[in-house]
C-alpha positions as CSV (number, residue, x, y, z in Angstrom):
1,X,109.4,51.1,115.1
2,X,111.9,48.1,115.3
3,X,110.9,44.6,116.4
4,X,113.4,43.0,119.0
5,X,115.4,40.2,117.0
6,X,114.0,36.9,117.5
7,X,115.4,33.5,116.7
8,X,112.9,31.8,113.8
9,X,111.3,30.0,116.0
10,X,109.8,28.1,112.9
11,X,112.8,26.9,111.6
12,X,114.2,25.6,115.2
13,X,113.3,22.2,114.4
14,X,115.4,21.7,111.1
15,X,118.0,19.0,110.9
16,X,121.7,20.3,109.3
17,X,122.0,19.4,106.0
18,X,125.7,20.3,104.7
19,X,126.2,23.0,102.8
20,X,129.0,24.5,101.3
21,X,129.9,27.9,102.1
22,X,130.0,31.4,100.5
23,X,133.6,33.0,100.4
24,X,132.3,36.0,99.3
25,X,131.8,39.1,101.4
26,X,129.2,39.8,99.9
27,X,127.4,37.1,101.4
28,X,127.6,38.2,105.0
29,X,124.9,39.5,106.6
30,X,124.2,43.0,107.6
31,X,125.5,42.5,111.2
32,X,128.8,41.0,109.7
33,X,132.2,42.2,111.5
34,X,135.4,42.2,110.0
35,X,137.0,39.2,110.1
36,X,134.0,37.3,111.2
37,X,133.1,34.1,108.5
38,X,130.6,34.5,106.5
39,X,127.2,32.4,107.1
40,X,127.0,29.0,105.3
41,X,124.4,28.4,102.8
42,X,121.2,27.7,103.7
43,X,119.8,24.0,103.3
44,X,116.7,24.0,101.8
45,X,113.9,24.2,104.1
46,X,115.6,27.0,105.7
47,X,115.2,29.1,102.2
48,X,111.3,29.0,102.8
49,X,109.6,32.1,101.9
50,X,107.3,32.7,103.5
51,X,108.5,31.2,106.6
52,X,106.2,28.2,107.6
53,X,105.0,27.5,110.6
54,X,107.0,24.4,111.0
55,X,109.8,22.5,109.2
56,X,111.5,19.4,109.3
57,X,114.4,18.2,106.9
58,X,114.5,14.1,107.6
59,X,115.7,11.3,105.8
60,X,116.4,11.2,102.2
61,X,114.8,12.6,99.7
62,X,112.9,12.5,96.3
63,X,114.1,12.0,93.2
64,X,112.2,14.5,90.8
65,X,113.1,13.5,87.4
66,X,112.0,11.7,83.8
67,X,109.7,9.8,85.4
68,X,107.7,11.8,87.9
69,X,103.9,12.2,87.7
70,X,101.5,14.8,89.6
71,X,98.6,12.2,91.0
72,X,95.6,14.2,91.8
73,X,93.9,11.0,93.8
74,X,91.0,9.2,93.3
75,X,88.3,12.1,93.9
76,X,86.8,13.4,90.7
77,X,87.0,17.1,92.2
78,X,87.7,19.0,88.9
79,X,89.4,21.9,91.2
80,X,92.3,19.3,92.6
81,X,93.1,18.6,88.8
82,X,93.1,21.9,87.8
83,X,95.7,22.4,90.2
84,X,97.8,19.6,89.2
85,X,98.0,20.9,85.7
86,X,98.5,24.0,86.9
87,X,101.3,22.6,89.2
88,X,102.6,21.0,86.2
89,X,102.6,23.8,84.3
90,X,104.6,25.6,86.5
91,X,107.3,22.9,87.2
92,X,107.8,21.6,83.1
93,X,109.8,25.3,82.0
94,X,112.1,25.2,84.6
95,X,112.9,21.3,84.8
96,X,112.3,20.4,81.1
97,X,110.7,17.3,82.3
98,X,107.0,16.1,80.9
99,X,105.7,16.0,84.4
100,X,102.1,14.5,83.2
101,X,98.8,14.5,85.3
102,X,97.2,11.4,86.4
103,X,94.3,10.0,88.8
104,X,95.1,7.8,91.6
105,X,97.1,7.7,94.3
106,X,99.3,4.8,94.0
107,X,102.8,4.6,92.9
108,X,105.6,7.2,93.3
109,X,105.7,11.0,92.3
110,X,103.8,14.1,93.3
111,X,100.6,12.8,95.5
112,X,97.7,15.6,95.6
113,X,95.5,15.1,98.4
114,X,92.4,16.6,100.2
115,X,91.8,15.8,103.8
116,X,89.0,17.9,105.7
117,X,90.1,16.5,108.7
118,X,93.7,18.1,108.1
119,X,94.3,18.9,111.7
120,X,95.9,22.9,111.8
121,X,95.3,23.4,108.4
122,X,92.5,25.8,108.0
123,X,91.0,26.8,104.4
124,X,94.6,27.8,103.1
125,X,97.1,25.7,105.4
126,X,98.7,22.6,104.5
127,X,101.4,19.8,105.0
128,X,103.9,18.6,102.6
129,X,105.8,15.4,103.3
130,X,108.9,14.4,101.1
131,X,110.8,11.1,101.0
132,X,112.1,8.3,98.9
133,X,108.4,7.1,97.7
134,X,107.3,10.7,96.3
135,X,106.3,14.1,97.5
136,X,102.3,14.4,99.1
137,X,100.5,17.6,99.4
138,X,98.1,17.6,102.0
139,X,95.1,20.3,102.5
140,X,92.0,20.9,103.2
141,X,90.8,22.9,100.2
142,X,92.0,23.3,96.6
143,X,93.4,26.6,97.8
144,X,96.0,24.8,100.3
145,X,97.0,22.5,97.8
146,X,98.3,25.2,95.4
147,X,100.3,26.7,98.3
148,X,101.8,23.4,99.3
149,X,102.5,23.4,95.7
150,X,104.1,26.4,95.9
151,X,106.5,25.4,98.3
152,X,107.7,22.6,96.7
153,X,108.8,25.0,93.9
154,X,110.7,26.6,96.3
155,X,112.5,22.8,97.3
156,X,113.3,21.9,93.9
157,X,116.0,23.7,91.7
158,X,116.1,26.8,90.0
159,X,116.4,25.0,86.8
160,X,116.7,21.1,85.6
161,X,115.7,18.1,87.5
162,X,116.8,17.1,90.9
163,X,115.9,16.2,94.3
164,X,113.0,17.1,96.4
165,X,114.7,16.7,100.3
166,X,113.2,14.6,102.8
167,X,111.6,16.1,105.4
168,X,108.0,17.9,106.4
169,X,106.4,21.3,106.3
170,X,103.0,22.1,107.9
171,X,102.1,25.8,107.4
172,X,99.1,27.9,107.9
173,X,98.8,31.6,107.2
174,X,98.8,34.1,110.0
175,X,96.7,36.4,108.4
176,X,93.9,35.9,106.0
177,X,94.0,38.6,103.7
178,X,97.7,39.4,101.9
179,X,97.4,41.9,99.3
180,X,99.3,43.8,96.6
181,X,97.4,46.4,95.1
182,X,98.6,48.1,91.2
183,X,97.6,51.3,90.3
184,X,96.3,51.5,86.3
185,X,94.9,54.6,85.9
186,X,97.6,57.2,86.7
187,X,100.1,54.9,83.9
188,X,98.4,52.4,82.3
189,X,98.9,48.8,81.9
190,X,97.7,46.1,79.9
191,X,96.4,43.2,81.5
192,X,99.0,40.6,80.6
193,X,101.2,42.4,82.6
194,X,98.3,42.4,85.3
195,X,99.1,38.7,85.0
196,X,102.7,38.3,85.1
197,X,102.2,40.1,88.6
198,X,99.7,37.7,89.5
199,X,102.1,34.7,88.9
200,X,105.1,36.9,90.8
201,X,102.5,36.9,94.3
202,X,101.1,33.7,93.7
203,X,104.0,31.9,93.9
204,X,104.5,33.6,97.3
205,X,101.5,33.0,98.8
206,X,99.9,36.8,98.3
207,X,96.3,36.0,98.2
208,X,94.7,39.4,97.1
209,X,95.0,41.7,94.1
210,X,93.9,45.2,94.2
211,X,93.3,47.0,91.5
212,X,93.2,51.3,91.4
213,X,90.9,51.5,88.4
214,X,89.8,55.0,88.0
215,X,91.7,58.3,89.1
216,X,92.0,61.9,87.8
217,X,94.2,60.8,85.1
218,X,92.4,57.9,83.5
219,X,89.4,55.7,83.6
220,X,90.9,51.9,83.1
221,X,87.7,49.7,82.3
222,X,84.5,49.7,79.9
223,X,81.3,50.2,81.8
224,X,78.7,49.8,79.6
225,X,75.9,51.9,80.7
226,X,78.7,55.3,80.8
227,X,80.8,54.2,77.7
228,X,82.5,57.4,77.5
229,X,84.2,56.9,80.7
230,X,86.9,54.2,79.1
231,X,86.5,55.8,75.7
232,X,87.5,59.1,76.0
233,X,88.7,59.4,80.2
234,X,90.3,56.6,79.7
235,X,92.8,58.1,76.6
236,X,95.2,60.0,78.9
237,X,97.8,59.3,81.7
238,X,100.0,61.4,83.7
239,X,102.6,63.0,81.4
240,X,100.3,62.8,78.3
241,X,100.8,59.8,77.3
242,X,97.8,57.6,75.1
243,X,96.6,55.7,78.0
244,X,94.2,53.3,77.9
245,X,91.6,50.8,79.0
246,X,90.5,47.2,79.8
247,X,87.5,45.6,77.7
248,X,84.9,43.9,80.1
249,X,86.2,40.3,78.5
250,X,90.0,41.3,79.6
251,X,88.9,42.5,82.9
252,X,86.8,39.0,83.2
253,X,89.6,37.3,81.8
254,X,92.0,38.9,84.3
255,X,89.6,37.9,87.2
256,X,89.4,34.1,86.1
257,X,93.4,34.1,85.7
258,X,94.1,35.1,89.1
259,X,91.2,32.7,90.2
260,X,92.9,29.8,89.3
261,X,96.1,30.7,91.4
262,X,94.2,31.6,93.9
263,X,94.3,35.5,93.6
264,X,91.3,37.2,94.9
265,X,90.7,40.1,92.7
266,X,89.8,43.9,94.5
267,X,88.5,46.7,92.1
268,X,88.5,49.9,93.6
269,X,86.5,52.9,91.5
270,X,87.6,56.0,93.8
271,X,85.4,58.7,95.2
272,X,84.0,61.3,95.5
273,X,87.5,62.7,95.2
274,X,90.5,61.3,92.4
275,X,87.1,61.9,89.8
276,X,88.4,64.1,87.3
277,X,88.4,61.2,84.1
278,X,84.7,61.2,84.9
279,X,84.1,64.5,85.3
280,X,86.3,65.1,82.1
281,X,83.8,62.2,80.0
282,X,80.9,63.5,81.5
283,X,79.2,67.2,82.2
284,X,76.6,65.7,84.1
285,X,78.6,64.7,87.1
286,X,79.7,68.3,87.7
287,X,77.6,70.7,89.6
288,X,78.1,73.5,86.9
289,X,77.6,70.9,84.5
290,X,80.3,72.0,82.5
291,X,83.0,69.1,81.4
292,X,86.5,68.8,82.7
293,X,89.6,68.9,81.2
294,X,91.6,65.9,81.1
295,X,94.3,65.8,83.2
296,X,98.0,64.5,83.4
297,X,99.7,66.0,86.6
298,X,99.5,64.3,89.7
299,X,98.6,66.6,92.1
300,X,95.3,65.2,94.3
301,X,92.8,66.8,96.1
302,X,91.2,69.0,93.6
303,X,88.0,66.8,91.8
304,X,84.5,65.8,93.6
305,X,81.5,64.5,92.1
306,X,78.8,66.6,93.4
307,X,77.0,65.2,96.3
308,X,73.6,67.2,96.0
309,X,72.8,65.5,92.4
310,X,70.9,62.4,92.4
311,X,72.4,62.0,88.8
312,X,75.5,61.2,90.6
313,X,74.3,58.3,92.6
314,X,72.5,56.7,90.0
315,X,76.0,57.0,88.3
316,X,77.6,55.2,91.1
317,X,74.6,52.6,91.1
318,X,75.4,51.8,87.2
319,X,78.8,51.7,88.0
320,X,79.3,49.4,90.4
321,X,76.7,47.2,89.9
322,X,78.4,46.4,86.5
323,X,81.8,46.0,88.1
324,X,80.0,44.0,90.9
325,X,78.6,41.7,87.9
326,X,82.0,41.3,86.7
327,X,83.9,40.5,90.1
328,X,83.0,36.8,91.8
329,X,84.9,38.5,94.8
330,X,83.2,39.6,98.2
331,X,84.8,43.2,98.1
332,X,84.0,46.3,96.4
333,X,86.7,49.5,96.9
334,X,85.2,52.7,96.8
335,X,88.2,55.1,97.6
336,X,87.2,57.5,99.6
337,X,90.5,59.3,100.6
338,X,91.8,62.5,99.9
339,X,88.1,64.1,99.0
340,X,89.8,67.6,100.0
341,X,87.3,69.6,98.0
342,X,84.2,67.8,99.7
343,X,83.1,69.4,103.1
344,X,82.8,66.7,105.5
345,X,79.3,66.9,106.1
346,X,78.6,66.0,102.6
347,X,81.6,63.4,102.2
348,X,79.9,61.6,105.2
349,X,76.2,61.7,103.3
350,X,78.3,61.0,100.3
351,X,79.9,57.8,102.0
352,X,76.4,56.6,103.5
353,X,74.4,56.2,100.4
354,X,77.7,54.6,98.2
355,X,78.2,51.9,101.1
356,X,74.2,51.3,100.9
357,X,74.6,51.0,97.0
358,X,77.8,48.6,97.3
359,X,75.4,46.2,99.9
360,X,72.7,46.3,97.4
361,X,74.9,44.8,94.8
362,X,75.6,41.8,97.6
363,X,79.4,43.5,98.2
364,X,81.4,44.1,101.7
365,X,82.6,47.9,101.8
366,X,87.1,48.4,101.1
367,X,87.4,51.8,101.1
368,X,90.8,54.1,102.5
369,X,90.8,54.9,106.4
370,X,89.2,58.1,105.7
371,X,85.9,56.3,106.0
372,X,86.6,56.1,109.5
373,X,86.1,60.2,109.9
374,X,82.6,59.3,108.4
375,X,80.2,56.4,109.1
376,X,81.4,53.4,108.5
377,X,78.5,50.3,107.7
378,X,78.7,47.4,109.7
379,X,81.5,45.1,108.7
380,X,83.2,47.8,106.5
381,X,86.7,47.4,105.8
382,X,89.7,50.2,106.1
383,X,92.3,50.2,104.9
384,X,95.2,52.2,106.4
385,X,97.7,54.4,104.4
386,X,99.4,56.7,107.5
387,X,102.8,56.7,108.6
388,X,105.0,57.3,111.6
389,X,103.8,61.1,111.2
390,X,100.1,60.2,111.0
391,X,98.3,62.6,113.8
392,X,97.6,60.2,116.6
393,X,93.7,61.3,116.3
394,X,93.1,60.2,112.5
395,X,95.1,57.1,114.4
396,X,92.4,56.7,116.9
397,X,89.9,57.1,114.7
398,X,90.6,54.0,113.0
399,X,91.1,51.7,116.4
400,X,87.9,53.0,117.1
401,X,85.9,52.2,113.9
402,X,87.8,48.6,114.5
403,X,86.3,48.4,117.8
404,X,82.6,49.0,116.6
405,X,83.1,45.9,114.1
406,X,85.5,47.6,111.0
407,X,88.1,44.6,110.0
408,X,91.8,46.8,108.9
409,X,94.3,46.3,106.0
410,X,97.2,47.6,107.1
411,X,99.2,49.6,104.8
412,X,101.7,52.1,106.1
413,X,103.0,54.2,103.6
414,X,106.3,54.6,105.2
415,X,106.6,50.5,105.5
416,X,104.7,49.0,102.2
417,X,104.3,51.7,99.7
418,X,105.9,50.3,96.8
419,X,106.3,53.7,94.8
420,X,108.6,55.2,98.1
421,X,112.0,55.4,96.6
422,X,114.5,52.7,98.7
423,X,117.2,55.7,99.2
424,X,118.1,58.9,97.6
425,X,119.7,57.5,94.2
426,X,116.3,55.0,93.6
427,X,115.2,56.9,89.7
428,X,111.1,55.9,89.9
429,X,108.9,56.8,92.8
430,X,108.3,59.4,95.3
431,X,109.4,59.8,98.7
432,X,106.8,61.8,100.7
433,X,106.4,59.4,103.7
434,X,110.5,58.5,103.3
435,X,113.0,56.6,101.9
436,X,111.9,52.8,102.4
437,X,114.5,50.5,102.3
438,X,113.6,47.1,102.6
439,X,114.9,46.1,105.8
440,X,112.1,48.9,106.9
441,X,109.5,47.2,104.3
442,X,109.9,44.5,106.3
443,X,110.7,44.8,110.2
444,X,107.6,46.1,111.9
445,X,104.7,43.8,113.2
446,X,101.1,44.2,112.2
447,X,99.5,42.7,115.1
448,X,101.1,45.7,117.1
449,X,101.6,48.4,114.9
450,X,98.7,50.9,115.7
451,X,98.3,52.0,119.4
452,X,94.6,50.9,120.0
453,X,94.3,48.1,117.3
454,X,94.9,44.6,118.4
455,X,96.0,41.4,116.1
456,X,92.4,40.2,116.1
457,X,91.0,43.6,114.2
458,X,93.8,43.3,111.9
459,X,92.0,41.5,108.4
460,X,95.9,41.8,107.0
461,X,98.2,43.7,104.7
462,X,98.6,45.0,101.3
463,X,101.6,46.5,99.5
464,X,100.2,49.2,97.3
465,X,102.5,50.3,93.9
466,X,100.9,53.6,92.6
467,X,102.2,54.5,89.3
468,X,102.3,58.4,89.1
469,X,106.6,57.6,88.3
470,X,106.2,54.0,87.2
471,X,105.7,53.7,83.1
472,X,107.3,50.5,82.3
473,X,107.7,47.3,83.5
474,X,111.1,47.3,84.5
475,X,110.2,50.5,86.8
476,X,107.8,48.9,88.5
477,X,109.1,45.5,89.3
478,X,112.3,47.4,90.2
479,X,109.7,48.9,93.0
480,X,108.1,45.9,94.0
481,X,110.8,43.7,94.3
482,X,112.0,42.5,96.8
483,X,110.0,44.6,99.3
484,X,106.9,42.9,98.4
485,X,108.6,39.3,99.3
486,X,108.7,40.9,102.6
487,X,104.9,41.8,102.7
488,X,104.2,38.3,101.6
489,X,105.7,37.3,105.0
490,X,104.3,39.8,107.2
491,X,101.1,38.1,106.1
492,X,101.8,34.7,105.9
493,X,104.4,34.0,108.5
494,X,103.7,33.5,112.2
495,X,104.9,36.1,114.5
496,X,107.7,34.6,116.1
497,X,109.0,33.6,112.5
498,X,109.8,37.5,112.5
499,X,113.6,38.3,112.5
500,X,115.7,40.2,110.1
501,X,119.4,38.4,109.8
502,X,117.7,34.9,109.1
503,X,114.9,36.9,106.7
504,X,117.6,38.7,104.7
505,X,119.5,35.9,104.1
506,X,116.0,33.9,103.1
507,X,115.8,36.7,100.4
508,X,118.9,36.2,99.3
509,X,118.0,32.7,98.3
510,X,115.4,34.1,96.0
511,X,118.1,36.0,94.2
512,X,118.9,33.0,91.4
513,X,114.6,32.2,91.2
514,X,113.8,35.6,90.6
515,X,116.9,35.9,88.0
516,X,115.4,33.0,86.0
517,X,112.2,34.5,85.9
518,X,113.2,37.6,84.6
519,X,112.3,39.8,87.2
520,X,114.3,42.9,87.7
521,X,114.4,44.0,91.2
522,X,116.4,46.0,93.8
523,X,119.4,44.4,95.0
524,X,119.2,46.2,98.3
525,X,123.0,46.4,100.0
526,X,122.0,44.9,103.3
527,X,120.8,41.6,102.4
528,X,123.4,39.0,101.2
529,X,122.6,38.3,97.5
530,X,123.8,34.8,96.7
């Protein structure tokens, strides 16, 4: 569906700053006419992205140069200074300035400061207030200081030192879960490229990583108690290629990384379908008790564990409780779609006792919106992968789980599938639910989008990327970018922020930050690339 354009009504409150404008055509907007000017450049707190709730350019600014400090004030709360240096960290490469971290709040620079009475903020909202004397960052919690921290990455220039504008932001998110979720077991993928992803969401304000562990193809982490399951269903991929796995110490490593910025880490180990790396590792798990072979195709539907074996739930039990061990989160994903050879009288007994085994490990149930077919437990999440041709039933199904007391995740895999090719010439991905460009990544509204579902039951959205075409890093942030800029808003933004012609042009501006950080994405032909 289309949303009705709206004027940002977050940005309604800016002050002109002068600009000079593009000559370019290519700089016009997609509702350009011939012979109409093209748009001037946006000032800088109309480049925001994510929109914030409010902003206010006033006054002049800050100068951010040789002598600027980060002051983390005078608490001794070890989280604010991690942020700082973190902060720091982030601003030194592209400035080239020393930027050092200091207690106190006195004097000029970059002022870090926790408020719990930070009125509007909530536990990831914040205010950032810019003028002559310095820059101060106002939250409640450590987490809305790295967002306000965030934005003023976006105020400052691509590269080298400059000036901070005067002005205000105050910004809370709209939603409070914002995922992206990668898919490692059909390719691959060390964790330092886990990373580099983190730091690409981070910076806009994507709270949640996902992580598709285990599939037919490949098993992606050591577990201990079942070592064969990394060891040997772990060494294929789809197309035959080596695969791989994670050691318990990367995967910890991984979570702690994505900690500090904020990331909450998902892991999803799918079932009782996408099981065949199991099954291939170990006989036991089949009810012939005869071993799989390892697969590289990507076809789906085909693998179960066997539901009548108790061997298999004291599999799951291991399993998870390891992974639960591993992951500080409050989620656990357990799949749970596409389980076409399971009758659904045993997926649902299948689905009871793995939702009782995730609670015993002191977890919330993720799992696909399958689950809603079943039994959900109390307080379950689903997570929704249908599309504009989704039967309207498996649709109600999932309004009504949310209205016995099941949160959603919305992800539409016509809208924020990151493996759907953009158009017919896009080389990686798959277009089964469509082509989706990313004006359609991006113009639809979560707190409407499913007949039945209203804003409230809506936990957020995620942007999945699964890798059955993606084998290199260049594919896959080819994929993800920009589209996933526009899930970042979808999440973060409030609703009346929503409006394509000021949005693409907000994307546009990211053009020259997302050159300088090497990222290769999609130069989609309706947005005006600066």
């Amino acid at each position: 569906m289309r949303v009705p354009r709206r004027m940002l009504a977050a940005l309604l409150a800016l002050a002109a700053v002068p600009a000079a404008a593009s000559c370019s055509s290519a700089a016009r907007g997609d509702d350009a006419r011939p012979g109409d000017e093209p748009p001037a450049a946006l000032a800088p707190y109309e480049r925001l992205l994510p929109a914030p709730v409010s902003a206010r350019a006033e006054g002049p600014g800050y100068t951010f140069g040789p002598g600027t400090v980060i002051r983390t004030g005078l608490t001794d709360d070890e989280e604010v200074r991690k942020v700082g240096e973190l902060l720091a960290e982030q601003l030194r490469g592209p400035s080239g300035l020393p930027l050092p971290v200091v207690d106190g709040v006195e004097g000029d620079g970059i002022r870090l400061r926790i408020d719990g009475e930070a009125e509007g903020a909530g536990e990831e909202g914040y205010r950032l207030e810019s003028g002559p004397g310095g820059v101060t960052l106002t939250a409640r919690t450590p987490a809305g200081l790295f967002h306000a921290g965030q934005t003023l990455r976006q105020l400052l220039p691509v590269s080298g030192p400059g000036t901070v504008p005067g002005g205000t932001v105050t910004d809370a998110p709209r939603f409070a879960y914002r995922g992206a979720m990668v898919d490692v077991a059909r390719h691959f993928f060390t964790a330092e490229q886990v990373k580099r992803y983190v730091d690409q969401l981070a910076q806009y304000k994507v709270n949640t990583l996902h992580l598709h562990l285990t599939d037919d193809q490949g098993w992606r982490l050591a577990i201990d108690s079942w070592p064969r399951l990394a060891e040997y269903g772990g060494a294929s991929e789809v197309g035959g290629g080596p695969g791989g796995h994670w050691t318990k110490d990367e995967y910890r490593d991984l979570v702690a990384y994505a900690s500090e910025r904020y990331v909450d880490v998902v892991p999803e180990i799918d079932m009782p379908g996408h099981v065949n790396a199991a099954q291939a590792a170990y006989a036991e798990l089949n009810c012939d008790g005869k071993a799989r072979e390892r697969y590289t195709g990507i076809k789906v539907g085909f693998s179960s564990l066997c539901v009548g074996k108790e061997r298999t739930y004291e599999f799951i039990d291991q399993v998870l409780g390891e992974l639960a061990e591993l992951t500080p989160g409050k989620y656990l994903h357990i799949g749970g779609d596409e389980a076409h050879s399971t009758p659904a009288a045993d997926y649902a007994a299948f689905m009871d006792r793995a939702q009782a085994v995730v609670a015993r490990h002191g977890k919330t149930v993720v799992a696909w919106h399958q689950l809603a077919t079943a039994r959900p437990a109390p307080g379950a999440v689903l997570q929704y992968w249908g599309h504009d041709r989704t039967a309207a039933a498996e649709k109600a199904a999932v309004a009504a789980a949310a209205k016995a007391g099941s949160p959603v995740i919305l992800s539409p895999a016509d809208r924020l599938y990151l493996d759907m090719k953009y158009d017919k010439e896009t080389k990686p991905g798959l277009a089964w639910a469509g082509y989706v460009p990313v004006r359609r990544a991006y113009d639809w509204d979560p707190g409407t989008y499913l007949t039945g579902l209203p804003e409230s039951a809506v936990l957020g959205v995620e942007a999945p990327l699964w890798t059955e075409t993606i084998a290199t890093r260049g594919d896959w942030e080819l994929m993800a970018f920009p589209r996933v800029l526009g899930l970042a808003e979808l999440g973060w933004s409030p609703a009346a922020a929503h409006d394509w012609p000021s949005y693409s042009r907000r994307l546009a501006a990211q053009g020259p930050r997302l050159d300088a950080q090497d990222v290769t994405f999609y130069r989609a032909p309706d947005v005006p690339w600066q």
